[in-house]
C-alpha positions as CSV (number, residue, x, y, z in Angstrom):
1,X,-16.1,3.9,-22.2
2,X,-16.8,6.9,-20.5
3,X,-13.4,8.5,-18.8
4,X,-15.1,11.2,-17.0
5,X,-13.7,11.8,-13.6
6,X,-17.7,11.3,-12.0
7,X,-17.6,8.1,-13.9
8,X,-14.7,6.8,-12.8
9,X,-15.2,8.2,-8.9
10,X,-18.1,6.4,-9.4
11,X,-16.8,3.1,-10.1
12,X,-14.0,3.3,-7.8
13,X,-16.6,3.8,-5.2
14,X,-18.6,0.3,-6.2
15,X,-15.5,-1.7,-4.9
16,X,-16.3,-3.5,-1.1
17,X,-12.4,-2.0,0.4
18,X,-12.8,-4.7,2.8
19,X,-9.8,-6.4,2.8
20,X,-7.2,-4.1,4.4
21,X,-9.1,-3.2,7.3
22,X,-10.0,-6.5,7.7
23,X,-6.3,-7.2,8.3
24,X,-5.9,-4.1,10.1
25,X,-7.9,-5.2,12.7
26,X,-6.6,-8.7,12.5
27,X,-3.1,-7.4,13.3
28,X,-4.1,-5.3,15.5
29,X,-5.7,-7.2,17.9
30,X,-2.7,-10.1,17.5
31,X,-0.3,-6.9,18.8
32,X,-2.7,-5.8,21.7
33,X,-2.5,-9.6,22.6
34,X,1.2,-10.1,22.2
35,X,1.5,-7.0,24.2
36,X,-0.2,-8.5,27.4
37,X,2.6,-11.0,27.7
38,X,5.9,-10.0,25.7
39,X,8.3,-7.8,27.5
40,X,9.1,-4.2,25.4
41,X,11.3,-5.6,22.8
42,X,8.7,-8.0,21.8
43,X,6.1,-5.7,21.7
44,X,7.8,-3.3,19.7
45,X,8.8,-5.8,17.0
46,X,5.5,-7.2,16.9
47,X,4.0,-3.4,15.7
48,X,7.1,-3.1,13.2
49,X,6.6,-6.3,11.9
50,X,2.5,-6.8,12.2
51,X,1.9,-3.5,10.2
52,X,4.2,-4.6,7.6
53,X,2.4,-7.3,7.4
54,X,-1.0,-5.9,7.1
55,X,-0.7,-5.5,3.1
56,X,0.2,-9.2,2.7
57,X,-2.2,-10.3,4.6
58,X,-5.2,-8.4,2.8
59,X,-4.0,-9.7,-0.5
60,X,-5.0,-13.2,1.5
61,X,-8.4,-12.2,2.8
62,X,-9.0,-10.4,-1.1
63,X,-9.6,-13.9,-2.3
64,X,-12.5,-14.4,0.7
65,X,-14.2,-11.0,0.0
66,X,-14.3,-11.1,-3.8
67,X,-12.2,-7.9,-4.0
68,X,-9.7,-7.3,-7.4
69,X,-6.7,-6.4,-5.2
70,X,-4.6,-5.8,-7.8
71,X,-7.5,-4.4,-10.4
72,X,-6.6,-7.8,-12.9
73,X,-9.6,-7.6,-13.9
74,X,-10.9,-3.7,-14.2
75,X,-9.6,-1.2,-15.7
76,X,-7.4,1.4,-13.3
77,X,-8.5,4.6,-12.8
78,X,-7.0,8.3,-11.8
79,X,-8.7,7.7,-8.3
80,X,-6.8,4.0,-7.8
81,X,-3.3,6.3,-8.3
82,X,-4.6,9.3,-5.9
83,X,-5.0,6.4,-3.3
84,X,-2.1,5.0,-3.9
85,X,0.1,8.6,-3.8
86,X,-2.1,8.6,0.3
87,X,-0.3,4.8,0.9
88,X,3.4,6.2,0.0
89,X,2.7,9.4,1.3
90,X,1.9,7.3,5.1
91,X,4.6,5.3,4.5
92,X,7.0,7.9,3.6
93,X,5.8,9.6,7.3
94,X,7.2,6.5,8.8
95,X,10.6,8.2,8.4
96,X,9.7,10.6,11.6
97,X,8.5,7.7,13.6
98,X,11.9,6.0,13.3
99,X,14.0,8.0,15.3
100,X,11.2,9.3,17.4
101,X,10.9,5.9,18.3
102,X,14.4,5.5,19.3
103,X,14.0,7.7,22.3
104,X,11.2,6.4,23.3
105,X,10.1,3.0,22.2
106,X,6.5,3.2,23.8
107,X,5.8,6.0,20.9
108,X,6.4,3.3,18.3
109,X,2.1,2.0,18.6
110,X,1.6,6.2,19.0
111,X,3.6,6.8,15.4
112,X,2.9,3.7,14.0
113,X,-1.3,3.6,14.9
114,X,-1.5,7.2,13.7
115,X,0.0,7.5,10.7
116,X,-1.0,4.7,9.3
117,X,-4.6,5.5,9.9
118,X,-3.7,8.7,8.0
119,X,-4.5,7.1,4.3
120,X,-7.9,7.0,5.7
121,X,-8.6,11.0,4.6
122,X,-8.0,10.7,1.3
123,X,-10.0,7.7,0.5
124,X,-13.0,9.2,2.4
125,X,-12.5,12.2,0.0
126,X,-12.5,10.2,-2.7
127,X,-16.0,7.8,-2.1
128,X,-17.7,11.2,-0.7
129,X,-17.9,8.9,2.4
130,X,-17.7,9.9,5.9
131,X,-15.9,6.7,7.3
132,X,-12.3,7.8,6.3
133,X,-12.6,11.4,8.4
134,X,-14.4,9.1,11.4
135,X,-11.4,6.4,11.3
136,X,-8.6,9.0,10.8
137,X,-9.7,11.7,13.6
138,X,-11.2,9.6,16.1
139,X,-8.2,7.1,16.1
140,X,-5.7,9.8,16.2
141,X,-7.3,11.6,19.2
142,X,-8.2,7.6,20.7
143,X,-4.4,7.1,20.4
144,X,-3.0,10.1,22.0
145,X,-5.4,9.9,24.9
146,X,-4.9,6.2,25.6
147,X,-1.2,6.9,25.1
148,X,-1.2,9.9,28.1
149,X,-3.8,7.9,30.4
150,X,-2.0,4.4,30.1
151,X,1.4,5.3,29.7
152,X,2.0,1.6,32.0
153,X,-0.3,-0.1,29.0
154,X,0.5,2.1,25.7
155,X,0.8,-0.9,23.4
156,X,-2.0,-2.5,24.7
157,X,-4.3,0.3,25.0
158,X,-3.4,1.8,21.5
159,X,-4.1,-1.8,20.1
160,X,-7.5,-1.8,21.4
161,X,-8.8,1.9,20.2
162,X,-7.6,0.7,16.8
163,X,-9.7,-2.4,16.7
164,X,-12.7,-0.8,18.2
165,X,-12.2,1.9,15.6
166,X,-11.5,-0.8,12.9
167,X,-14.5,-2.5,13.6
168,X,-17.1,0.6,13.7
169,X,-15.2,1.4,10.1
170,X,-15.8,-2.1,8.7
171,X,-19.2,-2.2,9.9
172,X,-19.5,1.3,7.9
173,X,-17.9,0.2,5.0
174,X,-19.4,-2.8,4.3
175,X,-23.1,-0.8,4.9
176,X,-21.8,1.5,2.2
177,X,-21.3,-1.1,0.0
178,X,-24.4,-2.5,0.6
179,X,-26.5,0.3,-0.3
180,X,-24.0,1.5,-3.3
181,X,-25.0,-1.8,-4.6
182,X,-28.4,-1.8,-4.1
183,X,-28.6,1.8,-5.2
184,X,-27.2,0.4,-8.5
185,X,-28.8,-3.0,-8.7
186,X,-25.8,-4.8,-9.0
């Protein structure tokens, strides 16, 4: 098997990636919704909990995309532990939006909807793909401006940039697959 880092960039960039922002923008949109009818401790739990939830919930829609997950059956690759080192790397940055958030709850969407979007750059790096820099710049600066504008609506507002951006990035994605795949005739 050839281990060259091209070859294995170029079989990491064959997979679909489908599933998380699929539940991305399924949680999403369930916190923007929540929002318009909880009162501010609901809302806050309900981003705490929702984006801890996104993982498990993409390990549920895998099974409906036809993605590996968990690469059971493939072999890993250096470019599946770089990806991973941008997952704990956003989660590790969750420890500034903690106590940021307890001054202001209203920032925890703003902290929250930002850093997690921040995994996004390295994963465009690595499929040589522009969706990654669109979904990571344009919902950072999508989230700071709804958060100034709507500062009466911040969960709600920040909940719908993400989904709008979620769904232009799925849309993206899944068009990259298609043509990765039919550039390869698989």
């Amino acid at each position: 098997m050839d281990t060259s880092l091209d070859h294995q960039r170029e079989l990491f960039c064959q997979r679909r990636f489908l599933a998380m922002p699929l539940a991305g923008a399924i949680v999403w949109a369930l916190i923007g919704i929540i929002s318009l009818f909880a009162n501010e401790y609901v809302k806050t739990y309900a981003v705490w909990l929702g984006c801890g939830s996104i993982f498990y919930l993409a390990i549920f829609i895998a099974k409906f995309t036809g993605e590996d997950f968990f690469g059971k059956h493939r072999e890993k690759n250096v470019f599946d532990n770089l990806f991973m080192g941008g997952v704990i790397m956003c989660l590790l940055m969750f420890s500034v939006a903690l106590p940021f958030a307890t001054y202001d709850h209203t920032a925890v969407p703003l902290g929250v909807g930002i850093l997690a979007g921040l995994m996004w750059i390295p994963f465009s790096w690595i499929i040589q793909h522009w969706v990654g820099y669109f979904h990571a710049l344009s919902r950072t600066v999508g989230i700071v401006t709804v958060w100034y504008l709507f500062p009466e609506h911040r969960f709600e507002a920040i909940s719908l940039v993400i989904v709008v951006i979620y769904v232009i990035s799925i849309y993206a994605q899944e068009r990259r697959f298609q043509l990765v795949h039919c550039e390869k005739g698989v």
